[in-house]
C-alpha positions as CSV (number, residue, x, y, z in Angstrom):
1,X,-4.1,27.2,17.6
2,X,-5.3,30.5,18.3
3,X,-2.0,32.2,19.0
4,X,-0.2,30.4,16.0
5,X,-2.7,30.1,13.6
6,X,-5.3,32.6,14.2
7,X,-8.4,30.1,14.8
8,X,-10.3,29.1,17.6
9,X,-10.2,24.9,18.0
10,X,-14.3,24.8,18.2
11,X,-14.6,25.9,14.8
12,X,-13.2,23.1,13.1
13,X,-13.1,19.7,13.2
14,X,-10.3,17.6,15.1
15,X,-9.4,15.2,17.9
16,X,-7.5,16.0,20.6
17,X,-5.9,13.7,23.4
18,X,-4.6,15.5,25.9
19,X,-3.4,12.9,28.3
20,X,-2.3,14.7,31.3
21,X,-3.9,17.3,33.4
22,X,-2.3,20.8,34.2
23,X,-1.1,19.7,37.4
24,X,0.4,16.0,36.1
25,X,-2.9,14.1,36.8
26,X,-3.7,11.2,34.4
27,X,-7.3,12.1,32.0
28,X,-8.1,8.3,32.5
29,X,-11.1,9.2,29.8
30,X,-8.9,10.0,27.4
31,X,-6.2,7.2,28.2
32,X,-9.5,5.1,27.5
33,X,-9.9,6.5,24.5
34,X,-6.4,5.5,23.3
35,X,-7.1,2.1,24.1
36,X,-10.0,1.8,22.4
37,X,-8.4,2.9,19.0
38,X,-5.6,0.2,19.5
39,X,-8.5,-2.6,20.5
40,X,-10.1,-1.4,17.0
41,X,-6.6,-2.0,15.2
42,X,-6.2,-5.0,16.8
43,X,-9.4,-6.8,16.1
44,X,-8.8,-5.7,12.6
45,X,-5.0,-7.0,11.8
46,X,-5.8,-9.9,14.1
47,X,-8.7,-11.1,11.8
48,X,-6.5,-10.0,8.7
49,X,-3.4,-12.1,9.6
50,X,-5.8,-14.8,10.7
51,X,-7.5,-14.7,6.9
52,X,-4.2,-14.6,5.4
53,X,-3.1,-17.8,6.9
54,X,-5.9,-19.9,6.7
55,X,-6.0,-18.8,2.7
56,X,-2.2,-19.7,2.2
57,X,-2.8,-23.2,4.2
58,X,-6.3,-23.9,2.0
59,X,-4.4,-22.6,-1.3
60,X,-1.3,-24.9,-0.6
61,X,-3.8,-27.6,-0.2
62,X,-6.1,-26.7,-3.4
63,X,-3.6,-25.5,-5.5
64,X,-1.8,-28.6,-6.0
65,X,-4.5,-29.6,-8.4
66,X,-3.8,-26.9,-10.9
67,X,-0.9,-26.7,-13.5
68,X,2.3,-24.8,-13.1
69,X,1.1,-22.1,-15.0
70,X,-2.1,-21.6,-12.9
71,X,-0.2,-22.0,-9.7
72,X,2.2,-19.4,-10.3
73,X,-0.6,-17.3,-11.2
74,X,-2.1,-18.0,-8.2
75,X,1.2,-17.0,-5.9
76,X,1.4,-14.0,-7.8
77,X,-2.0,-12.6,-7.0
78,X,-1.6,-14.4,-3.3
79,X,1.8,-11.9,-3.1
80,X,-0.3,-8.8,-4.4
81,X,-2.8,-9.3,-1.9
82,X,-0.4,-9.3,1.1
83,X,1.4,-6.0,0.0
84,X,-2.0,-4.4,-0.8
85,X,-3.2,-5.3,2.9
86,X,0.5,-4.1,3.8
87,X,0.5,-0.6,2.2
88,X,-2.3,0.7,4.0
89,X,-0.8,-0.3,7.1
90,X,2.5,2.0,6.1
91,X,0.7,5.0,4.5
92,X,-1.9,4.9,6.5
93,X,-2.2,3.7,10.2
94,X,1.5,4.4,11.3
95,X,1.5,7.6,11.1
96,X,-2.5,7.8,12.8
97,X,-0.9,5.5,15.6
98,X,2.3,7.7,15.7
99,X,0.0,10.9,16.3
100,X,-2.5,8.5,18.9
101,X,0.6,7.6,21.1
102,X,2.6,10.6,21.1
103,X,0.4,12.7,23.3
104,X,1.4,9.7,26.1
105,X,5.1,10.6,26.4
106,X,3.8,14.5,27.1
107,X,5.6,16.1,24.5
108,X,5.5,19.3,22.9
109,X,6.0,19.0,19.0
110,X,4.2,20.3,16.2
111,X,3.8,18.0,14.0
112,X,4.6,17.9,9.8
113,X,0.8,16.9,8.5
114,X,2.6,17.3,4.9
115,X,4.0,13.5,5.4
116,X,0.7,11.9,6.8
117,X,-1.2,13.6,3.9
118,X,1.6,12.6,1.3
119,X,1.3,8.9,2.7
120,X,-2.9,9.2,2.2
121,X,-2.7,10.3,-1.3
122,X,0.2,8.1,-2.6
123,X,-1.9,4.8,-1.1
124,X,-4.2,4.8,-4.1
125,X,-1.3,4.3,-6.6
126,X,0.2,2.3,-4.8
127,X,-2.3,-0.5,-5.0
128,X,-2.5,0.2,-8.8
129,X,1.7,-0.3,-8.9
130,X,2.1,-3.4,-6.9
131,X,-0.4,-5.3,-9.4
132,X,1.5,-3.6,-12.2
133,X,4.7,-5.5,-10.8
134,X,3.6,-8.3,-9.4
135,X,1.6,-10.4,-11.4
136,X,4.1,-11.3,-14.3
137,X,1.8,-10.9,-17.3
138,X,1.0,-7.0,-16.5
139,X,4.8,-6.6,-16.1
140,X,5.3,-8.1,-19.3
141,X,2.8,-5.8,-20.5
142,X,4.5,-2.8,-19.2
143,X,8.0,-3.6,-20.4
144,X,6.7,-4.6,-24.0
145,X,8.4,-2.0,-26.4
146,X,4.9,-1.7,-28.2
147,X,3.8,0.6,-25.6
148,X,4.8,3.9,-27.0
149,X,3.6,7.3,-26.2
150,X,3.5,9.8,-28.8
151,X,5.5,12.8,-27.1
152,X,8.6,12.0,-28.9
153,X,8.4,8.6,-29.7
154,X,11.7,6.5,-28.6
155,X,13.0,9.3,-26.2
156,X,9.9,8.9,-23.8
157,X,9.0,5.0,-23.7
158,X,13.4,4.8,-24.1
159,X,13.2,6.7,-20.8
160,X,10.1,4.7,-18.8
161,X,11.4,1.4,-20.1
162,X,14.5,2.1,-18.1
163,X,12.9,3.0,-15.1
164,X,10.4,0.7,-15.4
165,X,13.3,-2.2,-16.2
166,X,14.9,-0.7,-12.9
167,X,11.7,-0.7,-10.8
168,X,11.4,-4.8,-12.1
169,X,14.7,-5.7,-11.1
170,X,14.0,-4.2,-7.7
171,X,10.6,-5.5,-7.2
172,X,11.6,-8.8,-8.6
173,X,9.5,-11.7,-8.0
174,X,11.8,-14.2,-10.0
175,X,12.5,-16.2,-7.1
176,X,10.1,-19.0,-8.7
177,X,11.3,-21.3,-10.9
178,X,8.1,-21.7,-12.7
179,X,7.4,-20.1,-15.7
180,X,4.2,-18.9,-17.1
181,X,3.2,-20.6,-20.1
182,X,0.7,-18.4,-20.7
183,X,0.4,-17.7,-24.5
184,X,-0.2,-14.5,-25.6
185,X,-1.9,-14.0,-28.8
186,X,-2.3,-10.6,-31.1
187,X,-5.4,-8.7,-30.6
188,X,-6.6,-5.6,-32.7
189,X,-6.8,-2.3,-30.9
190,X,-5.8,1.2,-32.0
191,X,-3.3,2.0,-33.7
192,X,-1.4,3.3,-31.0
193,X,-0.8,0.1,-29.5
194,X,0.4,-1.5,-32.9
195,X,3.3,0.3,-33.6
């Protein structure tokens, strides 16, 4: 760091793993400390799978109660909640268990930290958008040509409707036969949202 970047490593903050010695020697302290982050990881997607089953079993069971409309509501947030457990998992802890393992194979690289970073601050969205698309009412919602924006009204929503139509198709959850009968009733708000 000092020789590329012009700063000494003990003035900021970091972890290092440096697996091997100079002469080839395993740094069993630091091997340690690899397994100890992948025990952490693994206590916490064992107790999240283990969660996620034993809610589908005891919704399957309890769900058969409700009406059709209900249900599907129910397998929609059910879906949402798996891809929000599973976008962390992409964004976040790959690339943290790519940089933990790599020092193993004693390799050279420098890595990118633009793509970690990018995958940290897209995460947040991300949870927003897969509710957005998921749970059929808010799609609805979305795709309703009474949304408008003022820039230039009819080029911009013409332009997000599209993508937004082609983001539905792609994400599309119309794999249930169940339809939501859900009524939807007119509500005042500003006069934005009535045009």
């Amino acid at each position: 760091m000092l020789d590329r970047y012009n700063i000494d490593i003990s003035e900021i903050s970091a972890v290092i793993l440096v697996a091997y010695n100079e002469n080839g020697a395993v740094r069993w302290f630091n091997i340690l400390s690899v397994v100890n982050l992948t025990f952490i990881m693994l206590v916490q997607y064992t107790v999240i799978i283990y969660c996620a089953v034993f809610m589908y079993i005891e919704m399957e069971e309890k769900i058969q109660m409700l009406s059709s409309s209900l249900r599907n509501l129910h397998k929609q947030f059910f879906k949402t909640l798996i891809l929000q457990i599973s976008t962390p998992t992409i964004t976040l802890f790959l690339p943290v268990i790519f940089i933990i393992y790599i020092p193993l194979l004693n390799i050279q690289t420098d890595l990118p930290t633009g793509i970690s970073l990018c995958g940290i601050a897209i995460y947040p969205a991300m949870d927003a958008i897969i509710v957005m698309y998921i749970v059929q009412d808010y799609r609805k919602a979305m795709k309703s040509t009474k949304l408008t924006f003022s820039m230039k009204e009819g080029v911009f929503s013409g332009i997000l409707k599209k993508y937004v139509d082609q983001l539905h198709k792609w994400l599309s959850t119309s794999n249930d036969n169940t339809k939501s009968s859900t009524k939807s009733t007119a509500v005042k708000g500003p006069a934005v949202m009535n045009n």
